[in-house]
Rosetta silent file (secondary structure, phi, psi, omega in degrees, C-alpha in Angstrom):
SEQUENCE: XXXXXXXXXXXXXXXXXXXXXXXXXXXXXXXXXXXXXXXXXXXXXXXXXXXXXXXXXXXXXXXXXXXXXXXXXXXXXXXXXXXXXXXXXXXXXXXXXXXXXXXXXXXXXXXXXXXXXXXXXXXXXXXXXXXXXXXXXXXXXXXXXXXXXXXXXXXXXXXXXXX
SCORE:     score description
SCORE:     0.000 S_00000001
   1 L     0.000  126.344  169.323   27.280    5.616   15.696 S_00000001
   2 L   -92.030  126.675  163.338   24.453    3.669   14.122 S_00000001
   3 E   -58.760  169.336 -110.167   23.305    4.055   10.698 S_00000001
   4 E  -174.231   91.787  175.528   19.375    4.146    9.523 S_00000001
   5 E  -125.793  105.111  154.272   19.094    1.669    6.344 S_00000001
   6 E   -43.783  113.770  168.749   16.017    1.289    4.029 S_00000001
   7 E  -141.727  163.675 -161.990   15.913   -1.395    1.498 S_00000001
   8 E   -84.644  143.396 -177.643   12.801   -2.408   -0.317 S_00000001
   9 E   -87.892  -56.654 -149.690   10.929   -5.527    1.790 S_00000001
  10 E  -159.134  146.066 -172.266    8.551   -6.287   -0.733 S_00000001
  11 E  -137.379  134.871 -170.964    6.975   -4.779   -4.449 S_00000001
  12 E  -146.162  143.406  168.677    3.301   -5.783   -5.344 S_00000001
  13 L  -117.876 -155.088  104.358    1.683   -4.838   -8.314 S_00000001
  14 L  -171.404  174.530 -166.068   -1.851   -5.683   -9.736 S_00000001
  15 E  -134.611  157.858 -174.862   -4.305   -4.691  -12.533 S_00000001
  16 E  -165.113  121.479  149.890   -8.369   -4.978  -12.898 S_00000001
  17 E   -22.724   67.937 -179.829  -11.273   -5.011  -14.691 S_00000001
  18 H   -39.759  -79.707  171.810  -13.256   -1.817  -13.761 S_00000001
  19 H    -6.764  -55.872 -144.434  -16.262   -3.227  -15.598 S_00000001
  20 H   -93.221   36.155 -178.202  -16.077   -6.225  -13.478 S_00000001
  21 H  -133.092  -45.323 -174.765  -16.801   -4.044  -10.010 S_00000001
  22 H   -36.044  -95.150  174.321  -20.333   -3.006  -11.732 S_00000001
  23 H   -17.218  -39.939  165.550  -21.751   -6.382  -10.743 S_00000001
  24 H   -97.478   -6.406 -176.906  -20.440   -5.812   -6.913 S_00000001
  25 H   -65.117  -14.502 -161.225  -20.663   -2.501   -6.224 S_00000001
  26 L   -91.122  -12.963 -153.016  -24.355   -3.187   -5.443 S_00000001
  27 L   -99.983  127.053 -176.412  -23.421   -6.107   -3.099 S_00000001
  28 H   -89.364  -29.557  167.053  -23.115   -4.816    0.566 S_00000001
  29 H   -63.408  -32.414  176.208  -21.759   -7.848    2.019 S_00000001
  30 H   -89.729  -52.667 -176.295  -18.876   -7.711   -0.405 S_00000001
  31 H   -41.330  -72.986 -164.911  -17.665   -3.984    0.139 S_00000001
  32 H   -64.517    9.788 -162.546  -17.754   -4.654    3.858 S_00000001
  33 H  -100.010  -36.460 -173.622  -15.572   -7.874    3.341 S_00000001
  34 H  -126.851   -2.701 -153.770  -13.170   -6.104    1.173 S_00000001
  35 L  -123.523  119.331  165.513  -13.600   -2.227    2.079 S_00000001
  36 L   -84.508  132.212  174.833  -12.540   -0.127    4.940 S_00000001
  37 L   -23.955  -18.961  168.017  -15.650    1.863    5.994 S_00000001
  38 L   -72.333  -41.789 -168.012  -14.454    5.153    5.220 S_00000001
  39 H   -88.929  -56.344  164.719  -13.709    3.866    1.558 S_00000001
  40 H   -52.538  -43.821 -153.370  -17.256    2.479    1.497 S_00000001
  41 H  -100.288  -13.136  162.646  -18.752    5.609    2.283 S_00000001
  42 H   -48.685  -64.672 -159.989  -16.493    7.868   -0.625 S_00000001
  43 H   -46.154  -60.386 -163.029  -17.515    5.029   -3.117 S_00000001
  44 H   -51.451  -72.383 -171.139  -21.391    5.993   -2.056 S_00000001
  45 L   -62.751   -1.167  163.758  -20.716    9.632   -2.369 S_00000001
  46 L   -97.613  -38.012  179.673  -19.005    9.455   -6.007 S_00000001
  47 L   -68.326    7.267 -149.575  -21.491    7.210   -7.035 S_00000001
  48 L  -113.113  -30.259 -167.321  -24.139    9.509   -6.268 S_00000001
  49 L   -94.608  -44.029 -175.090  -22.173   12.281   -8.581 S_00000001
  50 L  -173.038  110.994 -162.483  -20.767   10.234  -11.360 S_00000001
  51 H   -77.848  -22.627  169.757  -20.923    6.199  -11.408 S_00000001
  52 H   -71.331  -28.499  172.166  -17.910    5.635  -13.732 S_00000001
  53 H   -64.241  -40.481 -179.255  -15.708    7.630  -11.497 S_00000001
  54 H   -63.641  -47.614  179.454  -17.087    5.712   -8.331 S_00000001
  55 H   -57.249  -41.254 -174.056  -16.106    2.183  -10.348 S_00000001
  56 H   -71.056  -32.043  177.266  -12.749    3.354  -10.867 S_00000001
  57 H   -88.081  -36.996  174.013  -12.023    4.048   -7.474 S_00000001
  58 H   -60.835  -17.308 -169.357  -13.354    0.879   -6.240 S_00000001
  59 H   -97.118  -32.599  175.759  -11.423   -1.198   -8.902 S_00000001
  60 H   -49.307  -46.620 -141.098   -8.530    1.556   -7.796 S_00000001
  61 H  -114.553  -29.234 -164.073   -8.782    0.695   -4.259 S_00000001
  62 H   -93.270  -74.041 -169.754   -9.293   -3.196   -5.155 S_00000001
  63 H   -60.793  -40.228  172.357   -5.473   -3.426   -7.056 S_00000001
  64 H   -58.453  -27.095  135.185   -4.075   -1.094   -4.746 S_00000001
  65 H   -86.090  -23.457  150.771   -4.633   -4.100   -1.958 S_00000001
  66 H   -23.437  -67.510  178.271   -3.804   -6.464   -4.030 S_00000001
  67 H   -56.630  -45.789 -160.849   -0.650   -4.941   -4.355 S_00000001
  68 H   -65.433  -68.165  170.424   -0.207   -4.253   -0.916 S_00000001
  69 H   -34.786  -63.600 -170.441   -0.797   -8.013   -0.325 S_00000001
  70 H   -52.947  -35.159  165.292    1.301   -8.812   -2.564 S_00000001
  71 H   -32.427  -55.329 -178.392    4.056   -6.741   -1.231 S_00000001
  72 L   -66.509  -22.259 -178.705    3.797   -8.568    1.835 S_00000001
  73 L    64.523   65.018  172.463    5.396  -11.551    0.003 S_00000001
  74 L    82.968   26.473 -163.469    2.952  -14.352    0.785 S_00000001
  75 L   -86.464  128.298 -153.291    2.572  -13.676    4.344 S_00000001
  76 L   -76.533  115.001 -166.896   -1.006  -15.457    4.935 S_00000001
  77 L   -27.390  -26.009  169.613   -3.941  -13.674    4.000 S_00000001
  78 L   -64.569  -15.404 -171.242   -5.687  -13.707    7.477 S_00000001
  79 L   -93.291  -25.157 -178.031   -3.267  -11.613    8.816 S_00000001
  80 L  -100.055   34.015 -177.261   -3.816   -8.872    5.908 S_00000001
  81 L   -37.372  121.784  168.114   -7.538   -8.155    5.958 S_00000001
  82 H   -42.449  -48.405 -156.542   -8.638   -5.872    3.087 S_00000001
  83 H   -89.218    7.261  173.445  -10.977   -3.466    5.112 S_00000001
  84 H  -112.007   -1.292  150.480   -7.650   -2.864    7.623 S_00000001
  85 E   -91.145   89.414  175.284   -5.535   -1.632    4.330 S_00000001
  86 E   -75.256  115.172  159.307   -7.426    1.716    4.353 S_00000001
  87 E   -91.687  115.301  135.972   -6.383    3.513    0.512 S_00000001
  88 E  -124.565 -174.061 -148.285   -6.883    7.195    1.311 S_00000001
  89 E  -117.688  134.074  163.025   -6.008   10.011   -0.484 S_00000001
  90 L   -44.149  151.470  161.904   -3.162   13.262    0.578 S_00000001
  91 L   -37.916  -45.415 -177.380   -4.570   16.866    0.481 S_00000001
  92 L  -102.675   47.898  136.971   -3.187   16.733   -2.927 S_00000001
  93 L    97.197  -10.797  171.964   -5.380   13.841   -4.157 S_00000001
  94 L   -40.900  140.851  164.091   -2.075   11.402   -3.977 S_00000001
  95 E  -101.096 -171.130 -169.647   -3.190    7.975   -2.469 S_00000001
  96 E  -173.570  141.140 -167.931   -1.722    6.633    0.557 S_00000001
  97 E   -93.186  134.616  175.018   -1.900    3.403    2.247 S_00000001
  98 E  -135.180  114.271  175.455   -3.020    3.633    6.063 S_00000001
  99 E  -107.125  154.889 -155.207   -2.885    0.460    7.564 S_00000001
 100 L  -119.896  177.266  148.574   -5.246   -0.187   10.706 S_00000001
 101 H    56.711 -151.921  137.130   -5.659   -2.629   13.534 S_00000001
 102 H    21.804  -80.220  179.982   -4.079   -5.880   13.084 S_00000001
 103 H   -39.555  -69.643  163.610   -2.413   -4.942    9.726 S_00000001
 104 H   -55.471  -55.323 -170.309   -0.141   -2.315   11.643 S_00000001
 105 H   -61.682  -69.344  174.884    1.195   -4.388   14.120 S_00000001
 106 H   -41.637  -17.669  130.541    2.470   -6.609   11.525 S_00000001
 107 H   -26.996  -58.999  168.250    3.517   -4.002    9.805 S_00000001
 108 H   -92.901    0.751  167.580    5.744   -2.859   12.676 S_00000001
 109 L  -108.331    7.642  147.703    6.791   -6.196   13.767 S_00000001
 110 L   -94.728  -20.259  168.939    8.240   -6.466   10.049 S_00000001
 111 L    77.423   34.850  178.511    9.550   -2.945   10.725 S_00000001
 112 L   -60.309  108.980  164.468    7.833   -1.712    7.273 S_00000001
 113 L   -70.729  -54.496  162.755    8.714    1.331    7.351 S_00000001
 114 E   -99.320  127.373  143.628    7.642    3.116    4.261 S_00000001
 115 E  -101.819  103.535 -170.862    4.509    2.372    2.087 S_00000001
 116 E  -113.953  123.914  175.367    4.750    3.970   -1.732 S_00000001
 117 E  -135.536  161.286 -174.331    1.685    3.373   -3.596 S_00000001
 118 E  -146.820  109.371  154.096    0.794    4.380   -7.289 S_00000001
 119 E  -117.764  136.209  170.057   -2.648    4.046   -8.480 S_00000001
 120 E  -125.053  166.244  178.719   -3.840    4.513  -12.468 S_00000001
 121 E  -144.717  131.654  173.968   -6.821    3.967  -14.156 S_00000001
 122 E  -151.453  132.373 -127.095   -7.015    3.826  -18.248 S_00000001
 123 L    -2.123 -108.078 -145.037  -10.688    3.336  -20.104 S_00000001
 124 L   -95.934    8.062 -162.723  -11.246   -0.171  -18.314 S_00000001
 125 E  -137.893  131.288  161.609   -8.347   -1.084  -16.517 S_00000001
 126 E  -137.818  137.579 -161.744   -6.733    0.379  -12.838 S_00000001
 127 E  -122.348  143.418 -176.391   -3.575   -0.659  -12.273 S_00000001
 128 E  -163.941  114.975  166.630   -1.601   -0.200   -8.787 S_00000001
 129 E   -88.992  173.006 -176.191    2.000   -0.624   -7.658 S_00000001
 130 E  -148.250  145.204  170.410    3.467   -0.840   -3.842 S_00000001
 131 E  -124.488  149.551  116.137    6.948   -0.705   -2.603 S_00000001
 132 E  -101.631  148.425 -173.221    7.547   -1.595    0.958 S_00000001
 133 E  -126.166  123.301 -157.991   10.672   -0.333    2.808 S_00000001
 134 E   -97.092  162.855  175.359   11.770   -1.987    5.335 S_00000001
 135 E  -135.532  106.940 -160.419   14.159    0.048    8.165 S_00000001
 136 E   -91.993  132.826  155.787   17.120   -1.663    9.289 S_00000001
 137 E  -119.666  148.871 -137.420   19.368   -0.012   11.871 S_00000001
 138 E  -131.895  119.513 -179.029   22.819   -0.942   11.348 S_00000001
 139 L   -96.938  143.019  151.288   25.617   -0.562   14.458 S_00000001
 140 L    21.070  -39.840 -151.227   29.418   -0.007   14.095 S_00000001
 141 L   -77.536  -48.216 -137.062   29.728   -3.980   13.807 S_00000001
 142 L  -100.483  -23.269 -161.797   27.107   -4.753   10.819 S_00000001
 143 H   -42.740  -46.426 -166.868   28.190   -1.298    8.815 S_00000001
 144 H   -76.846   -7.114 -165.958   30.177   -3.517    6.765 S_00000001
 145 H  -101.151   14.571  176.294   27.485   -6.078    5.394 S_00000001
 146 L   -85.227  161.173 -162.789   25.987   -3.137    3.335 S_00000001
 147 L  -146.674  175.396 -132.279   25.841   -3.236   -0.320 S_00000001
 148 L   -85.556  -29.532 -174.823   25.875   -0.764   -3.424 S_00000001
 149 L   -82.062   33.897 -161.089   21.614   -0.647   -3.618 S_00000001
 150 L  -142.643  137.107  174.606   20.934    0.307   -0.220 S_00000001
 151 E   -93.676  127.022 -164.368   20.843    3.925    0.988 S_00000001
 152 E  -118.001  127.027  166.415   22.419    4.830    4.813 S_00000001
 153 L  -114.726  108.692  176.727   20.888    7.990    6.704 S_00000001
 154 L   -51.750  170.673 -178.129   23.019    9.267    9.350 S_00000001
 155 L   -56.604  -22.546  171.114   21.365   10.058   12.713 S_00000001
 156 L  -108.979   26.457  170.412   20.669   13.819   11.326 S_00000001
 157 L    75.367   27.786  159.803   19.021   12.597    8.064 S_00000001
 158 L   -79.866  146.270 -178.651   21.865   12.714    5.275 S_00000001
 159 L   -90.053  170.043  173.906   21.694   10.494    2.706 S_00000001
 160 L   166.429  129.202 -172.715   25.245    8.637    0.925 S_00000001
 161 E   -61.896  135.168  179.771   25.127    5.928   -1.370 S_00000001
 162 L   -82.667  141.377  172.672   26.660    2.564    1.054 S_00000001
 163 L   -82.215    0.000    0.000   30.297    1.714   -0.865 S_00000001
């Protein structure tokens, strides 16, 4: 029977300057350069409502690929285009990484399984971590190379710490 093993691929942080988004938010050529289109057009609609909330989610949305790039662990930037690392948000306001295009297949030819994102914002500063989880599956033979940080999910989803 083969086991189902996560372990983290890659952890990206980064932090920003809200302020320092003022100066670009105006610039159309930069959004679509760094912005998935969807993401552009929220930004529009908060800024219309309340422009310090709209800077924070663009500076939100700015660390939060950062991180993901970072994540990837130096994997060459051409391959990660910002506007195909979509940040959108859960019913319950939670962000969530949706990667498009491109972006995905490397994604799934790394076998990234999981993407866990965290974004804050505090006065002038948004800050955003990333886990990636990579998903190994592990056969009768390899069962043995496992080690005490790595979690094994049988074929009907139980969890058990690997010995």
């Amino acid at each position: 029977m083969s086991k189902v093993l996560y372990k983290i691929y890659g952890i990206g942080n980064d932090i920003v300057k809200i302020s320092r988004f003022s100066k670009n938010s105006d610039n159309e050529r930069f959004l679509r350069r760094a912005f998935h289109q969807q993401e552009i057009d929220r930004f529009y609609h908060l800024k219309t409502v309340n422009q310090e909330k709209a800077l924070q989610y663009l500076a939100g949305r700015w660390a939060a690929k950062e991180s993901v790039y970072k994540a990837f662990r130096g994997i060459d930037r051409s391959r990660l285009p910002f506007p195909n690392i979509k940040i959108a948000s859960r019913d319950d306001g939670s962000p969530v990484v949706e990667l498009q295009d491109s972006t995905m297949e490397l994604a799934n030819q790394l076998n990234i399984a999981n993407i866990h994102l965290s974004i804050s914002h505090d006065e002038d500063y948004a800050i955003a971590n990333v886990i990636l989880e990579e998903k190994l599956i592990l056969d009768q033979q390899h069962q043995q190379r496992q080690t005490d940080h790595c979690f094994i999910t049988d074929d009907i989803g139980n969890n058990s710490r690997s010995k």
